[in-house]
Each structure stands twice: as C-alpha cells, then as structure tokens.
C-alpha positions, 0 to 999 in steps of 0.5 A: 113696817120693815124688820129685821132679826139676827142671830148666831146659829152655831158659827153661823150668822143668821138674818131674817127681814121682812117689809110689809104693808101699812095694813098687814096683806102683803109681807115679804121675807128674806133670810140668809146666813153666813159667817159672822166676820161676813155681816155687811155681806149678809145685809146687802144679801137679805136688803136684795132678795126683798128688793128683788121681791118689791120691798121698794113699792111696799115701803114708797106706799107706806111713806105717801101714805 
C-alpha cells in the first residue's frame, strides 16, 4: 500500500506519503511543502525521504507476495 495526500495550506503546497506493508507493521511517512508552481519538486522530495527510509524493500515485498 503506498498513499499520498496533497493540499494547499495557505500558499503552501503541502504533501504527505506513506508505504506500508501488506500487513500494517511497518509504516513509513513523509511529508514536505513548498510553493504550488514547486509540485513535481515537492514529489520527488516526499518519493526520496521514503526511499531513504526503505519504501523500496516494503513495496518489493508486497509485489512477490
């Protein structure tokens, strides 16, 4: 499971993330904000802090499973 929520906070651009495991022990988040015209920077940024964190080993897991 891997999820994502965006929203406006101000003139703020605000996105969370989180990837968890299949069965709901391990979660990670992320979150970052920047200026709206900033959105794909604020992606990327959010996608490396749970990559950083082992997004990749949780979602592998969940696709050979």
């Amino acid at each position: 499971p891997v999820g994502a929520w965006g929203r406006f906070e101000g003139a703020e651009l605000v996105l969370d993330g989180l990837v968890a495991n299949l069965e709901g022990t391990q979660m990670l988040r992320a979150i970052a904000r920047d200026e709206a015209e900033n959105g794909d920077a604020l992606g990327r940024a959010v996608a490396e802090q749970l990559l950083e964190q082992g997004a990749a080993a949780i979602v592998e897991a969940a696709r050979n499973a």
